[in-house]
C-alpha beads as a LAMMPS data file, in Angstrom:
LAMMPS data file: protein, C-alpha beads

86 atoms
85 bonds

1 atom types
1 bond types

-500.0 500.0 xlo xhi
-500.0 500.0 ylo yhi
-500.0 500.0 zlo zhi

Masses

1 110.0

Atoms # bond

1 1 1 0.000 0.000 0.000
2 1 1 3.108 2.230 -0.132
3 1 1 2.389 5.224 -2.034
4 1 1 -1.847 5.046 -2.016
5 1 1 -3.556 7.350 0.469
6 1 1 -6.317 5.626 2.157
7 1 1 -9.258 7.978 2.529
8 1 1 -11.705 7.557 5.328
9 1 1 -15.199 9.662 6.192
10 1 1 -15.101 10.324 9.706
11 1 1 -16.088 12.755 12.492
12 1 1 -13.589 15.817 13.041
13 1 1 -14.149 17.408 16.473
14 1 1 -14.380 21.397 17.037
15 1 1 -16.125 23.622 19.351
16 1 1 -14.918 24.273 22.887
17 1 1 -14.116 22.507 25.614
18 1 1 -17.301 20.710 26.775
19 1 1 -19.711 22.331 24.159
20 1 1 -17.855 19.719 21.219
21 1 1 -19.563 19.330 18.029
22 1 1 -18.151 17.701 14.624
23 1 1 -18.071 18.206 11.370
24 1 1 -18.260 14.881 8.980
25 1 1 -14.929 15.378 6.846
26 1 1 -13.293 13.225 4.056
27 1 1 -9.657 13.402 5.386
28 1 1 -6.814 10.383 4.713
29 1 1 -6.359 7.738 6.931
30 1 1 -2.659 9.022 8.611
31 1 1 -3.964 12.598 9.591
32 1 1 -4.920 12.982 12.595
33 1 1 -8.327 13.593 13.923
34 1 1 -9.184 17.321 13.774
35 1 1 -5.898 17.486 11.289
36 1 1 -5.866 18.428 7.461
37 1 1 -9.119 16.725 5.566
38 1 1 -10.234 17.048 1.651
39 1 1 -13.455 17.593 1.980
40 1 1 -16.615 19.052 4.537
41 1 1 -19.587 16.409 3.804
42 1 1 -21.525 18.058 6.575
43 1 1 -21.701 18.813 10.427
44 1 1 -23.462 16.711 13.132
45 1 1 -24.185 18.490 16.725
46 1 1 -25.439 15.898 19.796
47 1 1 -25.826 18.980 22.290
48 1 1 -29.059 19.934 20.255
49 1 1 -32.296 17.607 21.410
50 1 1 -32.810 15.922 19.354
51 1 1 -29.142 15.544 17.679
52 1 1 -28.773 18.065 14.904
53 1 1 -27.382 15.665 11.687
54 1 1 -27.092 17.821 8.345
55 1 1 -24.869 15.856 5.402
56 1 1 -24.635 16.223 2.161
57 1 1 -25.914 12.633 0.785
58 1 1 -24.873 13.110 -2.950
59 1 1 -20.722 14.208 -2.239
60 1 1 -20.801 11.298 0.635
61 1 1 -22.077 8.891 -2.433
62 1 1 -19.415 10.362 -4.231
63 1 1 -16.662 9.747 -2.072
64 1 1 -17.511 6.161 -0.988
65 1 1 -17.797 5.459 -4.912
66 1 1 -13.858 6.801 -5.386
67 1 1 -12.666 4.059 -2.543
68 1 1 -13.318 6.053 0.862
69 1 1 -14.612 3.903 3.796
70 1 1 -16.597 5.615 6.407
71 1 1 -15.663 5.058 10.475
72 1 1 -17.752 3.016 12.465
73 1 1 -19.227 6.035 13.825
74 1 1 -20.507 7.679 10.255
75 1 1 -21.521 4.264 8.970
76 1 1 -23.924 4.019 11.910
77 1 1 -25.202 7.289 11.007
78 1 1 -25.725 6.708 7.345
79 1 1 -27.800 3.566 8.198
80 1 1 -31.491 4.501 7.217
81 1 1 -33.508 4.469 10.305
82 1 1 -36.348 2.447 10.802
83 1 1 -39.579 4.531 11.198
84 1 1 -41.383 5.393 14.810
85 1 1 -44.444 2.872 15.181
86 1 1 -47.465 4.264 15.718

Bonds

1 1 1 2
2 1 2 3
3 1 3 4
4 1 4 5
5 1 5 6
6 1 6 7
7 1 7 8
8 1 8 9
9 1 9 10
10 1 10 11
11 1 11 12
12 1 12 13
13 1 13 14
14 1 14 15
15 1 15 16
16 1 16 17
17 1 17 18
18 1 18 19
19 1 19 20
20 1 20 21
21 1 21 22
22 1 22 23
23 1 23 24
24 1 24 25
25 1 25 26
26 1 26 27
27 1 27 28
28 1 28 29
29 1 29 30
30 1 30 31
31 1 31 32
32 1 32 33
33 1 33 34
34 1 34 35
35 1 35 36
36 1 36 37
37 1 37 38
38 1 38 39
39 1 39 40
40 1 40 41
41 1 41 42
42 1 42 43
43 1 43 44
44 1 44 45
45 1 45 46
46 1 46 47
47 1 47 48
48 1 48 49
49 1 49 50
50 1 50 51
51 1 51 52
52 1 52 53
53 1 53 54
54 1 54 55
55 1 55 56
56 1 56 57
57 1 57 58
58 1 58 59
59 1 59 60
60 1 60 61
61 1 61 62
62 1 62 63
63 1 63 64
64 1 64 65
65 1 65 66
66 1 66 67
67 1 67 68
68 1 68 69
69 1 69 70
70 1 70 71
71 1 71 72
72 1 72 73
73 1 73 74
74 1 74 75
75 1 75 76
76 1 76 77
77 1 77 78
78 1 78 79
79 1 79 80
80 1 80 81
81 1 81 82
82 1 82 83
83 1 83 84
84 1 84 85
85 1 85 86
């Protein structure tokens, strides 16, 4: 793999201390965490109730279709959700 940058999707914290909230970056896999990134895909904020989740579906489509693997974290979140019985 020498030579080919891995990309991930993942969570990249900012905010202060305490108040954190993330934005959902394409970045490679060696940077680190709040470090250099390619790409904002959106911004996701769990001190709003309910959790405040805004991405941009069509440039995340677009990066998993060029090789980039999401965390474990951002996969979760791209799950569809089942809907609320009634």
């Amino acid at each position: 793999m020498k030579g080919e940058s891995l990309l991930t999707i993942r969570l990249a914290r900012t905010g202060a201390k305490k108040k954190g909230s993330f934005r959902i970056v394409v970045a490679e896999h060696e940077h680190a965490r709040d470090g250099r990134f390619v790409e904002i895909l959106g911004h996701f904020n769990p001190r709003r109730n309910p959790p405040e989740w805004v991405v941009n579906r069509e440039r995340v489509d677009y990066w998993l279709g060029r090789g980039a693997r999401p965390s474990e974290t951002v996969a979760s979140f791209l799950k569809p959700k089942p809907l609320p019985q009634s």
